[in-house]
C-alpha positions as a LaTeX table, in Angstrom:
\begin{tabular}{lrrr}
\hline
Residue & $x$ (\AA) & $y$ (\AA) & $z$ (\AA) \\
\hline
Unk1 & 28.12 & $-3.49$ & 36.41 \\
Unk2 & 31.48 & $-3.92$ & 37.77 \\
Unk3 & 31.01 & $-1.81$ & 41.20 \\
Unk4 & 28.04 & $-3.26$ & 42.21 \\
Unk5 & 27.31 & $-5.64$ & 45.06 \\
Unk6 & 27.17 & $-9.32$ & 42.98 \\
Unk7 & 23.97 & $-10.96$ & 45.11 \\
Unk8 & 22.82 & $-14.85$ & 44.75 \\
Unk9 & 26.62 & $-16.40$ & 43.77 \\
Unk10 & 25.95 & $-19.95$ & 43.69 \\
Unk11 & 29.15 & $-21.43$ & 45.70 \\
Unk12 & 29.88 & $-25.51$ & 44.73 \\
Unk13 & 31.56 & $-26.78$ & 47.93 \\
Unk14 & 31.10 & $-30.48$ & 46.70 \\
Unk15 & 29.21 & $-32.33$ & 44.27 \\
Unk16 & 26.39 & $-31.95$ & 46.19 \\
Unk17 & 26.58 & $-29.19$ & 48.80 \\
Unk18 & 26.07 & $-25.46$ & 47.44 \\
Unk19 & 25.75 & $-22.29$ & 49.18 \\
Unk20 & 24.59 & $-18.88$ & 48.24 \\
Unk21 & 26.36 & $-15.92$ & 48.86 \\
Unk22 & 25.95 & $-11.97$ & 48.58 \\
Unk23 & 29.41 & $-10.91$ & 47.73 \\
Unk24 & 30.09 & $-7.00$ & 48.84 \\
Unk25 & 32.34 & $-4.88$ & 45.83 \\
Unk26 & 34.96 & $-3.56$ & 47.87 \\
Unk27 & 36.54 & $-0.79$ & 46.37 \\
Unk28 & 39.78 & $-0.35$ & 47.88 \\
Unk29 & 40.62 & $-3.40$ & 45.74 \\
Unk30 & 39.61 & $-2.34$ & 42.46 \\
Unk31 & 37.28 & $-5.75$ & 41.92 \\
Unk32 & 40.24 & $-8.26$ & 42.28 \\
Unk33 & 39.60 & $-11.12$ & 44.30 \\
Unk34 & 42.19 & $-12.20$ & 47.28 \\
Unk35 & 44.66 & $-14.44$ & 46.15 \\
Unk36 & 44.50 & $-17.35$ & 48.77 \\
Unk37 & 46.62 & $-16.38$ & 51.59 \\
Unk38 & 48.46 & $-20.05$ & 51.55 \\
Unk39 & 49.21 & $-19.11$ & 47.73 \\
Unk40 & 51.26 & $-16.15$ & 48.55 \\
Unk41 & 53.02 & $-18.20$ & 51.35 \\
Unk42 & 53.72 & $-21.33$ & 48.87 \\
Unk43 & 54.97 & $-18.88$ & 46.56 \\
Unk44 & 57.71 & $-17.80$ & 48.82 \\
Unk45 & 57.59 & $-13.95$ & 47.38 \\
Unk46 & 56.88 & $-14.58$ & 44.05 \\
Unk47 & 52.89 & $-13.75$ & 44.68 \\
Unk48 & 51.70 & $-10.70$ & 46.62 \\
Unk49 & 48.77 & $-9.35$ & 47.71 \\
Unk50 & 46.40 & $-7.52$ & 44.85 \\
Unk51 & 45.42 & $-4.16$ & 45.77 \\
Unk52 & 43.42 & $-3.96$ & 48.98 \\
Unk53 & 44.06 & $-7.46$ & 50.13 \\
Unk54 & 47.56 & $-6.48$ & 52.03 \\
Unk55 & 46.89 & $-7.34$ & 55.35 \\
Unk56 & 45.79 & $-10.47$ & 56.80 \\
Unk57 & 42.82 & $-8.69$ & 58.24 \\
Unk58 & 41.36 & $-8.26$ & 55.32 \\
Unk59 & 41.52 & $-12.30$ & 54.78 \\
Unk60 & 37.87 & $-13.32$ & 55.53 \\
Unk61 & 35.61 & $-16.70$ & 54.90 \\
Unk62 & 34.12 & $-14.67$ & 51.61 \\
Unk63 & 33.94 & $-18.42$ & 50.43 \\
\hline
\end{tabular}
């Protein structure tokens, strides 16, 4: 289901390095993900912040 806590994401940070992850529904942003924070600054106002995401508090190491 959507709104559920996703548990035992397999992350691929190389070839041959993974980490597992818990990731935590948060539903102040409906289920989108963040869009990269040095996205919306390359984009120079063309990309904002889904729902939830706004500040740059909410920017974490989810990754």
């Amino acid at each position: 289901m959507l709104n559920e806590n996703q548990k035992d994401i397999v992350i691929y940070r190389s070839r041959t390095e993974t980490v597992t992850k818990t990731i935590t529904y948060r539903p102040e942003t409906s289920g989108f993900l963040q869009i990269p924070l040095s996205e919306i600054e390359l984009s120079k106002g063309v990309l904002t912040a889904n729902p939830g995401w706004a500040s740059e508090a909410a920017y974490q190491d989810i990754y």
